[in-house]
N, C-alpha and C positions, 0 to 999 in steps of 0.2 A: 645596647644599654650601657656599656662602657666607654664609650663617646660621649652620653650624655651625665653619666656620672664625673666625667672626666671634666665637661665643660660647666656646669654647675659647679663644684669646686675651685674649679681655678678663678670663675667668676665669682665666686663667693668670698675669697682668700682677697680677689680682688679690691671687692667693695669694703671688704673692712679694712685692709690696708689703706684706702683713701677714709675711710671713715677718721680711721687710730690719727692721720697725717694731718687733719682738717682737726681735728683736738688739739693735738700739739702744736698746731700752730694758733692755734686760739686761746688756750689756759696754758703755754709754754713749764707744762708739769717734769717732774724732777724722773729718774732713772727708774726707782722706786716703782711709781704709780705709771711709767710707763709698761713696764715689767709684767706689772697685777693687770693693767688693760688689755695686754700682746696677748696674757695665760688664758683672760677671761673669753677673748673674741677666738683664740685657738680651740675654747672647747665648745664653742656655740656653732664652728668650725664642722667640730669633728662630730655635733650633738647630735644628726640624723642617722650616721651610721651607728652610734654608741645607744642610739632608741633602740635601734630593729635588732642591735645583741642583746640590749639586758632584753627585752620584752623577749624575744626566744628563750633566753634565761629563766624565764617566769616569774620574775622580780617587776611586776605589773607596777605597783606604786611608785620607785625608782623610774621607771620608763616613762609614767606620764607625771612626774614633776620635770622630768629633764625635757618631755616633748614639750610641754608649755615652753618652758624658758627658753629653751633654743627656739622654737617655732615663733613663739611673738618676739625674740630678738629678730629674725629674720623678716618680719615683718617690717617692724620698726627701723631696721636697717635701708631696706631696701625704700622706704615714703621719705627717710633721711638721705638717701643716695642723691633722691629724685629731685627733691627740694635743694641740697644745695646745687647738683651740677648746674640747674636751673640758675641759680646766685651765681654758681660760677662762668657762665655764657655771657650773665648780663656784665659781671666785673670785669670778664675780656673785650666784651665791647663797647664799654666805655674808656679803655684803657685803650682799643686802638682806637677810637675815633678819636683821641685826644693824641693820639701820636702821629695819625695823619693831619689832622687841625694844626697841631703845634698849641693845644689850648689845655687849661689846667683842669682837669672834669672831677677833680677830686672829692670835689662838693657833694657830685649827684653817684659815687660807688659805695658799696658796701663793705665797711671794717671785715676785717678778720675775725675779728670775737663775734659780731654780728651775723657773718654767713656761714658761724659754725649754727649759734644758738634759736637762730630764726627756723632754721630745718629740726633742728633737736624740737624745740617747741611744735612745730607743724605735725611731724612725727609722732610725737605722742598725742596729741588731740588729736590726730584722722586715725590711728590706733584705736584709739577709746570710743571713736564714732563706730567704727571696722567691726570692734568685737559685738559693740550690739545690733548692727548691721545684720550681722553673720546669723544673727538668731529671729531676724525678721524676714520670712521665710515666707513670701508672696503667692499667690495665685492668679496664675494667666492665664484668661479665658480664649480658647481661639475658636471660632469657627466654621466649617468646612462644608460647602456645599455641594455633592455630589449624586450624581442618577445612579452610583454604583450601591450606594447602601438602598436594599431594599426596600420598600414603601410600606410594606407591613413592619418593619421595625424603626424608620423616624427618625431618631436621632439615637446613635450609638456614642456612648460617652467612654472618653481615653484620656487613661491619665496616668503621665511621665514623669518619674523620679532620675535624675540622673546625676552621678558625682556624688553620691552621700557619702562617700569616705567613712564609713565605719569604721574604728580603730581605735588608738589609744587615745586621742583627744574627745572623737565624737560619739556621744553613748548615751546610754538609755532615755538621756531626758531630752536630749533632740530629737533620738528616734519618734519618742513618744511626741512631741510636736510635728512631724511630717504625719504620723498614720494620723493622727487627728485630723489634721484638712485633710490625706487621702477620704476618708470612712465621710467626712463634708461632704467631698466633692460626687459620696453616693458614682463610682467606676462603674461602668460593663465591664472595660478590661485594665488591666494597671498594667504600666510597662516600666521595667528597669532599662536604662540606655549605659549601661555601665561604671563604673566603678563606683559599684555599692558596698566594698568592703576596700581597707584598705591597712591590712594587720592580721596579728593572729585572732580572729572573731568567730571559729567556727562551734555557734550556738553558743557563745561566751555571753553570761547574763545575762542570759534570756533574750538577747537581740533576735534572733531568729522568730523566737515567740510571736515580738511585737508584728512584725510583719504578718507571720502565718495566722493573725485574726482576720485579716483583710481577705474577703472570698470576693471578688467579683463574680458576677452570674459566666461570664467566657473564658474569666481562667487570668491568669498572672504570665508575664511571659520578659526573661530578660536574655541581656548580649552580655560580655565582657567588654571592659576596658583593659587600658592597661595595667593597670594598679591590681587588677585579679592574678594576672602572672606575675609581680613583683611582689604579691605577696603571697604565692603558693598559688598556682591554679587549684591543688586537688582540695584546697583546704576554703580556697573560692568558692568552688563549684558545692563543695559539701554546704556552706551557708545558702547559698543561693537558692538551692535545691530544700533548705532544711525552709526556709522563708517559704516555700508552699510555690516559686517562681517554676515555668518552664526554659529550661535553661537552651537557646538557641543560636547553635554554633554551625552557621553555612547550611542552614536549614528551613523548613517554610512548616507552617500549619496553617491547615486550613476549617477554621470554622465553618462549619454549612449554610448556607444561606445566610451567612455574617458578614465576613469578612476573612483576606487572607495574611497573615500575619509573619515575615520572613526575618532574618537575624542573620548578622557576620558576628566572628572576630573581631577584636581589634589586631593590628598590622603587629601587635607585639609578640602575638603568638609565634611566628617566623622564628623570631631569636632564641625562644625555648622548645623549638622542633616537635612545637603542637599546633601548628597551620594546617587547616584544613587543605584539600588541592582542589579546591570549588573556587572562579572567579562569580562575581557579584552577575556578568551577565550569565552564565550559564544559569545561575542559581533561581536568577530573576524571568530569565526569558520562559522556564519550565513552567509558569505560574498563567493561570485563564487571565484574560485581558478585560472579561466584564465585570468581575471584580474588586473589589477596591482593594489595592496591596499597600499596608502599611509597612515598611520597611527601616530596619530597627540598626545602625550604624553609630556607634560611640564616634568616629572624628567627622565633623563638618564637613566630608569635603564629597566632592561627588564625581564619581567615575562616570569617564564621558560615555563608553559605552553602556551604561547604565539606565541614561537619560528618557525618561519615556518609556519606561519598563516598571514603573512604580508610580505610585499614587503621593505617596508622603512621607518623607525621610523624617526619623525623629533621632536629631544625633546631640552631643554634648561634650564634654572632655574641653574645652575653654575656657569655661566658669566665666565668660565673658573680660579674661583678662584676672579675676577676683580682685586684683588690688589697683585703681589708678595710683599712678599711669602706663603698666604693664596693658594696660586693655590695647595700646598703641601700637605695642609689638605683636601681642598677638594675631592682631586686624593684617600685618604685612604676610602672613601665613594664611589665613584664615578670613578670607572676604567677609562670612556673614558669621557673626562673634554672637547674636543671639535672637531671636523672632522669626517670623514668618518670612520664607521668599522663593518667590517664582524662580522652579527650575527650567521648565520647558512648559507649553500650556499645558501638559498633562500631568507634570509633578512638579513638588511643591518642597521647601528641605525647611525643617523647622528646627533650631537649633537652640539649647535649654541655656541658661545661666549656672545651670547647677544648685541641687541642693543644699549639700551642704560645702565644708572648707579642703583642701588641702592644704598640708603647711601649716603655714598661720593660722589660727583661728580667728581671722576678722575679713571682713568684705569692703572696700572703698567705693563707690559709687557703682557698686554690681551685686545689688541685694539679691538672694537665693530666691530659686522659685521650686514651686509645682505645677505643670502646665496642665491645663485639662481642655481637651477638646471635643467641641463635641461635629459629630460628622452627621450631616443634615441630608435627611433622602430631600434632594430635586429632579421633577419630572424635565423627562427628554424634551 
């Protein structure tokens, strides 16, 4: 965790340092208003750790006016990064084609004032898009044909929430727009695929509440992410748990003549020396084979020896990227960033968009979803 705090920061320190330099050389501003820009981007800087004290503080209002601000600076920063290094690729390569030519290209590059304010402008319009993005909040129907769900029950309906970042930005009136389509989509079973809190939330204004209305007839059943140990396991598990969810940590349930329903960790737990000592095949291999094993994994990724020991992975933790063009980096980590896809003929990894935001509160061409599946008896 201190690696990656370490490399966020520095790459954070980074992008505004070219940010502040790409100003200055575009509005060539005086000592003064440099000074006030250096203090401003120092504290949007310092503004995610300075959340997670006041808000332990209990200075709740403090904490989410500063989350906004820093969080959609960081937002906005980063769509600003994207847009100009992109102006600044194309102003090197017209600079060296003209220095190989011997030819004047000056005609066809972009001023300095221009390749600061064409990204500033971009930047806030795909913000402005982002933020209401983030609250258009989709439903993805998939469905799953299989001889393992019984024939006296047809079609067994599932349906995944994953990424809701509960916290200081995301609160009651989102929540309350997810259990809405949830109680739509009428569940047999609702699954959390993790990080559904991510802050101090345990039963804070009734969030808990909103969830523990929602009964499916088989029951609620979630995993951790990471964001559960980063922000307090026990204070995790307490929401989790007060939310009416079964909380599934290197574990299996088996509904009777349903279906069998299995759960990890995420790999975070390791660092906070609450790691289960169950690998995914031991866990998996212990489970009947005529049964359909839905299998419940927050990271995309799939353990080879795993392969063919489960029915349906249901993972998340990508958010598909949430902001282009970050979707690009992700994809080099992360082959399948969101939908349906053939593991092996016998499984299948279906991987979520996310509910709701981290960070930022906006989405760029990775609107949130709630997936609902429904698993269709087919005869042998």
């Amino acid at each position: 965790m201190s690696l990656f705090l370490f490399s966020f920061f520095f790459l954070y320190v980074s992008v505004n340092l070219y940010a502040f330099l790409k100003a200055r050389a575009a509005l060539s501003f005086g000592t003064t208003t440099g000074i006030i820009l250096a203090l401003f981007m120092a504290l949007m800087v310092a503004a995610p750790a300075l959340i997670r004290a006041i808000e332990r503080a209990g200075l709740e209002p403090a904490a989410r006016g500063l989350a906004y601000a820093g969080y959609l600076w960081l937002g906005l920063l980063f769509l600003f990064f994207s847009a100009s290094l992109g102006i600044d690729i194309y102003r090197f390569a017209v600079y060296a084609t003209g220095f190989v030519t011997g030819k004047d290209l000056s005609s066809i590059t972009v001023s300095l004032r221009y390749s600061f304010f064409i990204p500033v402008i971009f930047s806030v319009l795909a913000s402005a898009y982002g933020f209401f993005e983030a609250r258009d909040i989709r439903t993805e129907h998939v469905t799953v044909s299989t001889s393992k769900i019984p024939a006296e029950i047809g079609t067994l309906r599932v349906v995944q929430i994953s990424d809701v970042h509960l916290g200081i930005i995301l609160r009651q009136n989102m929540l309350r727009r997810v259990t809405e389509k949830i109680k739509a989509a009428k569940p047999d079973i609702l699954i959390s695929t993790g990080d559904l809190v991510d802050g101090q939330v345990c039963d804070l204004d009734g969030l808990s509440g909103l969830l523990k209305e929602i009964r499916p007839r088989y029951g609620k059943f979630a995993i951790t992410g990471n964001h559960e140990f980063y922000a307090g396991f026990q204070q995790s598990k307490c929401f989790i748990e007060d939310s009416g969810f079964t909380l599934l940590r290197a574990e299996s349930v088996d509904i009777p003549g349903v279906i069998t329903i299995t759960g990890v960790d995420d790999p975070t737990a390791s660092a906070f020396g609450l790691a289960k000592n169950t690998t995914e095949k031991e866990l998996l291999s212990k489970l009947p084979h005529d049964k359909f094993v839905l299998f419940l994994k927050h990271r995309p990724l799939i353990d080879k020896d795993s392969e063919g020991l489960f029915d349906l992975q249901l993972s998340g933790h990508v958010h598909k990227g949430q902001i282009f063009p970050f979707t690009l980096v992700t994809w080099l980590y992360y082959p399948v960033l969101s939908g349906l896809a053939n593991v092996t003929d016998h499984s299948s990894l279906y991987v979520s968009r996310g509910t709701g935001t981290w960070g930022p509160p906006i989405r760029f061409l990775a609107p949130p979803e709630i997936a609902v599946f429904d698993l269709v008896h087919k005869p042998l």
